[in-house]
N, C-alpha and C positions, 0 to 999 in steps of 0.2 A: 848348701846354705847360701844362700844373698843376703847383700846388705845394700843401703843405699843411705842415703844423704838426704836430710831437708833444711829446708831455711825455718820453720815450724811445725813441730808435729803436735798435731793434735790429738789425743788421745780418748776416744766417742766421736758418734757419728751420729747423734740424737741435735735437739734444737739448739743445744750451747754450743757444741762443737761446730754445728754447720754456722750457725750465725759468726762464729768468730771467724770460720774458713771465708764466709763471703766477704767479710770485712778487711780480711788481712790483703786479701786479694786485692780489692780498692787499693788501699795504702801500696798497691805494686810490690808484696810480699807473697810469694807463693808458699802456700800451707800444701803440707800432706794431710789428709783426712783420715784416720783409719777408725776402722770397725765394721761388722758385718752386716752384711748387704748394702743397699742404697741407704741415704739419709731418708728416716721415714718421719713425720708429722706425728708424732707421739696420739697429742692427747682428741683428732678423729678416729680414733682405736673405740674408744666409749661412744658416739655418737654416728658421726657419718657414712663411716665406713663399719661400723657392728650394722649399720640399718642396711648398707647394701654390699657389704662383704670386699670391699675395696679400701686396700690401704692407701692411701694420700703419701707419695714420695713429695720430699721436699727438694729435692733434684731430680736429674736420671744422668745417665752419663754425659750425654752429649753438652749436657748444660752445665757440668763438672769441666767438663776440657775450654768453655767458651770464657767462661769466670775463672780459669784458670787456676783452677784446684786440684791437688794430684790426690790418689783415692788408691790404698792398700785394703783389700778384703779380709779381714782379718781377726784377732783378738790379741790386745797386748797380756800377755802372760806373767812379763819379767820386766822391771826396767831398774838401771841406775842411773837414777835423777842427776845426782850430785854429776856422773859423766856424760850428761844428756845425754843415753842410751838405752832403746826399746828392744823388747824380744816379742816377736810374735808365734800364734801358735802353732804355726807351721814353719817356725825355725828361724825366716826373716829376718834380720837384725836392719835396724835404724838410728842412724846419729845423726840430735839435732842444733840447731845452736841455741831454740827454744822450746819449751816441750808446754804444748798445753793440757791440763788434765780438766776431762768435762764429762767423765763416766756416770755424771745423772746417780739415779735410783737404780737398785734393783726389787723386782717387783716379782715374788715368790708366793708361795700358800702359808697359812698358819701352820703350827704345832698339832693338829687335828688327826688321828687315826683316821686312815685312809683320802686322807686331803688331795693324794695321789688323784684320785678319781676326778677332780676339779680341775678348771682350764684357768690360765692367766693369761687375759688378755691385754699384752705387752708386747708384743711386733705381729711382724705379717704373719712369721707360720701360726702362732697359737691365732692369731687371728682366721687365718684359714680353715682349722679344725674348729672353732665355732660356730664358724659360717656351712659349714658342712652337716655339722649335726642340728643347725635348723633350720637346711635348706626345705624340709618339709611340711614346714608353716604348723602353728597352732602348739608353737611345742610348751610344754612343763618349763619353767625354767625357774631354776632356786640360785641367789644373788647373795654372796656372805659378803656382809660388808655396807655400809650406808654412807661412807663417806663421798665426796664428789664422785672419785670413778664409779662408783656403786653406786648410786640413784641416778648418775647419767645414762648406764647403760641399763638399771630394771627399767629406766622411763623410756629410754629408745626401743625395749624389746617390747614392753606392755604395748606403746604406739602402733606398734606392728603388730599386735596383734597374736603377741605372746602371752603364756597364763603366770606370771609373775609374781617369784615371792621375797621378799628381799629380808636377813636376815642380819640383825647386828646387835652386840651385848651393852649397846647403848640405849637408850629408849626413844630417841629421837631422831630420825633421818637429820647427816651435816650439823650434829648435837655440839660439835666438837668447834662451830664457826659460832661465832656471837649471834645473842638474838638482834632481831626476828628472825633468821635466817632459818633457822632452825624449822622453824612453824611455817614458815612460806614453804620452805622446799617439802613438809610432808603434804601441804595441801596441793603442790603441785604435781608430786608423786600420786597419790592419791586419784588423783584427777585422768588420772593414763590409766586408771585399772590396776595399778600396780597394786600387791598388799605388802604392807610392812610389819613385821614382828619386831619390836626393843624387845630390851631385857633377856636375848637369846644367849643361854647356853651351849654350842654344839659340841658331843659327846664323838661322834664317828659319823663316817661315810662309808657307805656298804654298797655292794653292786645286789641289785637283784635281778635277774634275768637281764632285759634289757635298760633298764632302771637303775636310777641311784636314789638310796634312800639318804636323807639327812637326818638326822637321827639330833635331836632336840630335847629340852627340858621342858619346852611348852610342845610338845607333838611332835612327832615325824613327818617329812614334808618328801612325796615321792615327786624325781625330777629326771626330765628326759636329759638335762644339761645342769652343769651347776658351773657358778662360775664364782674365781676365791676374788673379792676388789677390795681386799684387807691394805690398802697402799704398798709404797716403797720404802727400802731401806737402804740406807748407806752402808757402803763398802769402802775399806780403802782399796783407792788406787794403787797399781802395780807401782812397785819401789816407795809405798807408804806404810806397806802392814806389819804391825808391830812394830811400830817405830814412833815418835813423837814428832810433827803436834799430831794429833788425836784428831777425830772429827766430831762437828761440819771441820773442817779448817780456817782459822782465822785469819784472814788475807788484809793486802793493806788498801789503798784506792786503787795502787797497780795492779791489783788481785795474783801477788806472789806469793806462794807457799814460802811459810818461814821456814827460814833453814837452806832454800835452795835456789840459789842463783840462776834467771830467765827460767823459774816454774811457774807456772802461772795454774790457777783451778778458777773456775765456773762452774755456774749452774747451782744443782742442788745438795754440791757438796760444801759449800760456802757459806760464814759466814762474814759480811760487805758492810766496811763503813760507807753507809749512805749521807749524802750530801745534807740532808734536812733531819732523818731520825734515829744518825746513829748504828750502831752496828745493827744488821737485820740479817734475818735467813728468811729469806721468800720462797718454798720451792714449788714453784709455776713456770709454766714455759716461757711465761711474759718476760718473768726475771732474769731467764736462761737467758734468753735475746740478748739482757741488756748487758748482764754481765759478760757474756761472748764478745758482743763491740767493746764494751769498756777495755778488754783484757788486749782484742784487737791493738786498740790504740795506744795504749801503752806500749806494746811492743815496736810499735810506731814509731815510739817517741812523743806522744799524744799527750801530755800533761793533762789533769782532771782528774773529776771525782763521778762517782756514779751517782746521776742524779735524778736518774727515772725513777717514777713513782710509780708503786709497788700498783699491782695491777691483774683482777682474774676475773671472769665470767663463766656462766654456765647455761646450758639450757634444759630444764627437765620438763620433758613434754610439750607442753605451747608455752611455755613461759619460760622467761629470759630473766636471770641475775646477773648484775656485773658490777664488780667494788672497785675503787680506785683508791689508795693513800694505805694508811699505816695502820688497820684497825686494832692491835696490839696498844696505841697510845691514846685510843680515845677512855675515856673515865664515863660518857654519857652519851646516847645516842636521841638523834631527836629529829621530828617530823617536818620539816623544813618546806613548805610549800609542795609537797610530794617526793620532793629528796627526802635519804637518812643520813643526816649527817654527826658523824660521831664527832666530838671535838675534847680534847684534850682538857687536864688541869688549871688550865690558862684560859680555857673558853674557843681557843684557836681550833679551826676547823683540821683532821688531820687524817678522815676518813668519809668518802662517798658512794652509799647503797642504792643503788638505780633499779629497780622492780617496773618488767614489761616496758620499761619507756628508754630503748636503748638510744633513741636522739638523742638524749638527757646527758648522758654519759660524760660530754662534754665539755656540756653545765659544773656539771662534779667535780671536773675534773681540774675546771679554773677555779672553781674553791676552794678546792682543797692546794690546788699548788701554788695559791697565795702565798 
């Protein structure tokens, strides 16, 4: 068994945790990074790398040792917060004087009989087994799920010139974001070829020879590949589970877990008093970023608040969404010279929809951060 020493350990290796390893590193604090494999770019999993079967590192080693970042390959299994102390799963042991927790989402299949049969495209290996099985072009592909991951990736496969069906118990592609959002993203789904089924029940997954059948209440959909883009779920962290506070975790500006002295969490286990609205939970890689520096700095000695504004884009097919601000606080959204701008009880602008015009974004973006 080994053990070793950090001046920070960070625990994920997704965008919060690297963003925070880059930053601590600035401030002349050497972070250890652990988790397995390289830091990967989460969210070109749906997009750039599903279109050409390449995962996007957001390091590689050599650029770990130059930013001066130390990197355990790993999985933390065990830890005692309260004794800054990690266990990995190969036995490792690690004492920090700070521990950061940034273990993201976990990104799994539904409750679905034979769900098994479906891929989740969530790092490089499942990414590799996707890219395999439709390395022979023109393939069937059935897509559960219609929230962002799920119509970014039927719209990247339709593109390419896949047979595409996307399947969700909502009636609405991205039903689940305010309108118009909703209506744009199916016309822009649509537009790829893609078809989309709402209102889906799915009953099971079955193998038939080479084949998965998806077995539906509006029909069964036969599929060379199916893939589950049902989202992510929270997990507690090692030395969290069964224990109090619960999750997301409600952090203070320093983003400490209550209860435990130099713990700090990021990303999308968090809930962040924001500078302008308030506690929020954003979980976007955007937010990851910010909360990662914020947490940085703190550990710095960095006094402040987080006060980046909330922030996601997407692309399905040829056309480009990107929101900037709080859309949670607006009460009315409204057509503003080609902007949508949502604005709050007050009249105050507090959210901005950018459609095909990402110059604009900008624009929005001093609007809203009025």
């Amino acid at each position: 068994m080994s053990s070793t020493r950090a001046e920070v350990a960070i625990v994920g290796n997704g965008v919060g945790g690297y963003a925070c390893a880059v930053r601590l590193a600035r401030h002349g604090i050497r972070p250890l990074l652990i988790g397995r494999g390289l830091p990967v770019d989460r969210p070109p999993l749906t997009k750039a790398a599903l279109a050409d079967g390449r995962p996007r590192l957001l390091s590689d080693e050599q650029r770990l040792v130059e930013r001066g970042i130390d990197r355990l390959d790993g999985q933390v299994d065990d830890a005692d917060l309260g004794a800054k102390r990690l266990r990995l799963d190969d036995g490792t042991e690690v004492e920090a004087t700070a521990i950061v927790l940034a273990t993201g989402l976990r990104y799994g299949r539904p409750p679905i009989p034979g769900i098994e049969l479906a891929h989740v495209n969530a790092d490089p290996a499942s990414l590799d087994a996707i890219a395999a099985a439709l390395a022979p072009g023109g393939r069937r592909v059935v897509v559960i799920g219609a929230g962002l991951i799920g119509t970014e990736s039927a719209a990247t496969l339709a593109s390419a010139g896949h047979d595409v069906t996307v399947l969700d118990v909502l009636e609405r592609p991205l039903d689940r974001l305010h309108d118009p959002v909703p209506t744009l993203g199916a016309d822009a789904l649509a537009a790829t070829g893609a078809r989309f089924e709402g209102g889906a029940t799915i009953t099971e997954l079955r193998r038939d020879g080479e084949h998965v059948t998806v077995a539906c209440d509006l029909g069964d959909v036969s599929a060379d590949l199916v893939i589950a883009a049902t989202g992510g779920t929270q997990f507690p962290p090692p030395g969290l589970a069964g224990t109090t506070p619960g999750l997301p975790l409600e952090v203070d500006s320093a983003l400490h877990v209550p209860g435990y002295e130099h713990v700090h969490a990021v990303g999308d286990l968090i809930v962040v008093p924001h500078a302008r609205f308030g506690p929020i939970r954003f979980p976007h890689w955007d937010m990851a970023i910010g909360t990662g520096e914020r947490a940085a700095h703190a550990i710095a000695g960095v006094d402040g608040e987080l006060d980046r504004l909330p922030y996601w884009w997407t692309d399905i097919g040829a056309h480009t969404f990107a929101e900037v601000g709080w859309a949670e606080a607006a009460v009315e959204w409204v057509d503003e010279a080609g902007l949508r701008i949502g604005r709050d009880a007050d009249g105050e602008p507090v959210a901005g929809l950018v459609v095909d015009e990402p110059r604009r974004l900008r624009e929005a973006r001093a609007l809203v951060g009025t």
